[in-house]
C-alpha positions in Angstrom: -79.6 -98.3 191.3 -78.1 -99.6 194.3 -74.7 -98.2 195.2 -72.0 -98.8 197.6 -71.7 -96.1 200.1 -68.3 -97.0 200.7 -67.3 -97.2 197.4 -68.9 -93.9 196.4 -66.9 -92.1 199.3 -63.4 -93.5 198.2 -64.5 -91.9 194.7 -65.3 -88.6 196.4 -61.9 -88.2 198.8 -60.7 -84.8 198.6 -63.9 -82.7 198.2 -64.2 -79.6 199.9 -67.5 -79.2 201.5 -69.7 -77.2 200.8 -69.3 -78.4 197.1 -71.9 -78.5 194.0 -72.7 -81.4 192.0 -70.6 -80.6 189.3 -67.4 -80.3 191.7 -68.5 -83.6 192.9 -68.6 -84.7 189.9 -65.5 -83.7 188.7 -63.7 -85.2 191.9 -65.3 -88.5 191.1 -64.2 -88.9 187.8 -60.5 -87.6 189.0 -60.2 -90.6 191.4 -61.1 -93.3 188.2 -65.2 -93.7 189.4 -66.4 -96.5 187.9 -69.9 -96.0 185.5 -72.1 -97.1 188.3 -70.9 -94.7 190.8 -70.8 -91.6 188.0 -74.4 -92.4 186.8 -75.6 -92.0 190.2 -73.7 -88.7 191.0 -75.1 -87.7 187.4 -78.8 -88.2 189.1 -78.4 -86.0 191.9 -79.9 -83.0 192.4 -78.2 -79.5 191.2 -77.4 -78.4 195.0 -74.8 -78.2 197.3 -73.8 -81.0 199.6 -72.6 -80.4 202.8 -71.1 -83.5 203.7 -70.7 -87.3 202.2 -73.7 -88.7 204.2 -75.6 -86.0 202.2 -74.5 -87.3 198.9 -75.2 -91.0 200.0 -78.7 -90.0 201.4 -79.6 -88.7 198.0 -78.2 -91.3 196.8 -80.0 -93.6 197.8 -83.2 -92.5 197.7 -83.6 -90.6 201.8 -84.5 -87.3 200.7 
């Protein structure tokens, strides 16, 4: 599933990193993430993320 970086990171403003997926998740669906954008942060791996370009490499696929 192809994604929008850009549009992913205007989902994910105000997340204090470190954060976990499920405070990432939470922040997405605060900020009105559409279905695309929440089914991909539902795929991610249960880590922490230490910055946006972490969440986007996951994301899309540059483990």
């Amino acid at each position: 599933m192809k994604v929008n970086p850009i549009e992913m990171q205007k989902n994910l403003g105000g997340v204090g990193y470190p954060a976990s997926k499920d405070e990432i998740l939470r922040q997405a669906e605060e900020h009105g993430a559409g279905k695309e954008v929440m089914e991909a942060l539902k795929s991610l791996p249960d880590k922490e993320y230490d910055s946006p370009a972490a969440i986007n490499k996951e994301v899309a696929g540059d483990r």
